[in-house]
N, C-alpha and C positions, 0 to 999 in steps of 0.2 A: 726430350733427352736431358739426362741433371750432369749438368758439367762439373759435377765432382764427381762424379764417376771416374777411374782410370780409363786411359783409351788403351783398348788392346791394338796390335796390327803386326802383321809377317812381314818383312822385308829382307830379300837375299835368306829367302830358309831360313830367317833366323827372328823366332816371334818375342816380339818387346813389347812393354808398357809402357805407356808416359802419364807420370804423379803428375802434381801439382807443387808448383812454387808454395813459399808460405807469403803471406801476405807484402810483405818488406821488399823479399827479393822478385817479387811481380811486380809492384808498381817502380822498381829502379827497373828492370827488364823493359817495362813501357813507358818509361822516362827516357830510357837509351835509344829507345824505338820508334819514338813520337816524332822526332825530324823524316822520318819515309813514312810515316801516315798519308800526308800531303802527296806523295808521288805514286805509294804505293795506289791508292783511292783513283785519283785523278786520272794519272795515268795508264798505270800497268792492267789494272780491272776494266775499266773503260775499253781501253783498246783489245784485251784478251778477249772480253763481250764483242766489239767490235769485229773482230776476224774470226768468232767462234759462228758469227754468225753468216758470213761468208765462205765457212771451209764449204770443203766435198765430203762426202761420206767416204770413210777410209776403203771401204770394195770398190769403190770407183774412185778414187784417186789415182793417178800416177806418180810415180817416184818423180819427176821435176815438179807435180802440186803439193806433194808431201817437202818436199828442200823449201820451196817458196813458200808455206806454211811455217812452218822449223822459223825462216829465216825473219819473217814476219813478225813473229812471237820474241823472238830475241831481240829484234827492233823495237819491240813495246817494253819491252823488260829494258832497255839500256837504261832509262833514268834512275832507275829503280837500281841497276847494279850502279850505276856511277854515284850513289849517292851511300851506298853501301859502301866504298873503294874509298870514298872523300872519312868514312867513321876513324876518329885515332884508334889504332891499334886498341889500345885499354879497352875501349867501348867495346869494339869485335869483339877479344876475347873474353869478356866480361859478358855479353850475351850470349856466344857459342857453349861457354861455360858451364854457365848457369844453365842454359837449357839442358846442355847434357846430363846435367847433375840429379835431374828430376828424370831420368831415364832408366828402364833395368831391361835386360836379357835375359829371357830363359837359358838353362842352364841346357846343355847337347843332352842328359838323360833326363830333363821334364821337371827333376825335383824342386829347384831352385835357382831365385832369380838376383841379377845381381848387378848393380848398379853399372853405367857405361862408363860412370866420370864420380870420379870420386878421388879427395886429397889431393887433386894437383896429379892425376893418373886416368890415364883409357884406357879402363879393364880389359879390351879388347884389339887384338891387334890386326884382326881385318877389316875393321871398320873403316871404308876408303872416305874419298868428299862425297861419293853421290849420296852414300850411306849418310851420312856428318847432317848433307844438306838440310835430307826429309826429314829428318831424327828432331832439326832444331828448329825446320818449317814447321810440324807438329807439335810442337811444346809451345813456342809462338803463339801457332793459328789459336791454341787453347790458351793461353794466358791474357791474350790480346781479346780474345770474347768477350769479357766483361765488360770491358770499356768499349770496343763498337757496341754493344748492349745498351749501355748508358745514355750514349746518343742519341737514341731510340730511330738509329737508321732504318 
């Protein structure tokens, strides 16, 4: 797959693309980024591998395996949030930013698409957190590629 490619994807009925940083504001995005490398690796993937390999298959789950699953996963994710929570403000907003920045939406009749974040503005004003989340986990997971690349993990 060639990771200049756009990545297309639907979320909430509503289909977006995520560009690419230019080169500058990628490697400040994984300068900001690089203190949860360490947690995010060790931890969070580790133990998500960890429990993924002990779920149930969702047809046979029950609603108290599916909670203590849920609650499990949120137990491997804590260091990972508490380490996100410890970032000064500026940093936060300077990665939620910038990710957003490289994002567009199609337009409600198909023709045109148009940025999520732009001049210090969200084009959009249904865009909630869970939206926010994925929108800047996908920009991430793809600016971050290169350098797990480099590692030759």
């Amino acid at each position: 797959m060639n990771k200049l490619v756009p990545q297309k994807f639907t979320l909430q009925g509503h289909e977006y693309i995520v560009g690419r940083l230019d080169l500058f504001e990628a490697m400040k995005l994984q300068k900001r980024l690089g203190p949860l490398m360490p947690t995010a690796f060790n931890n969070v993937l580790y133990g998500m591998w960890m429990a993924y390999g002990k779920s149930m298959p969702e047809s046979k789950a029950t609603l108290s395996d599916k909670l203590t699953e849920f609650g499990t996963l949120l137990a491997v994710c804590q260091p990972l949030l508490d380490r996100i929570a410890a970032m000064p403000d500026a940093d936060f907003d300077y990665c939620v930013r910038t990710a957003l920045s490289v994002v567009e939406r199609r337009s409600e009749d198909g023709k045109t698409w148009t940025r999520v974040y732009s001049g210090g503005t969200l084009a959009f004003d249904d865009i909630d957190f869970t939206t926010t989340c994925i929108l800047v986990s996908a920009v991430v997971q793809r600016e971050l590629r290169p350098f797990i690349d480099a590692l030759n993990l």
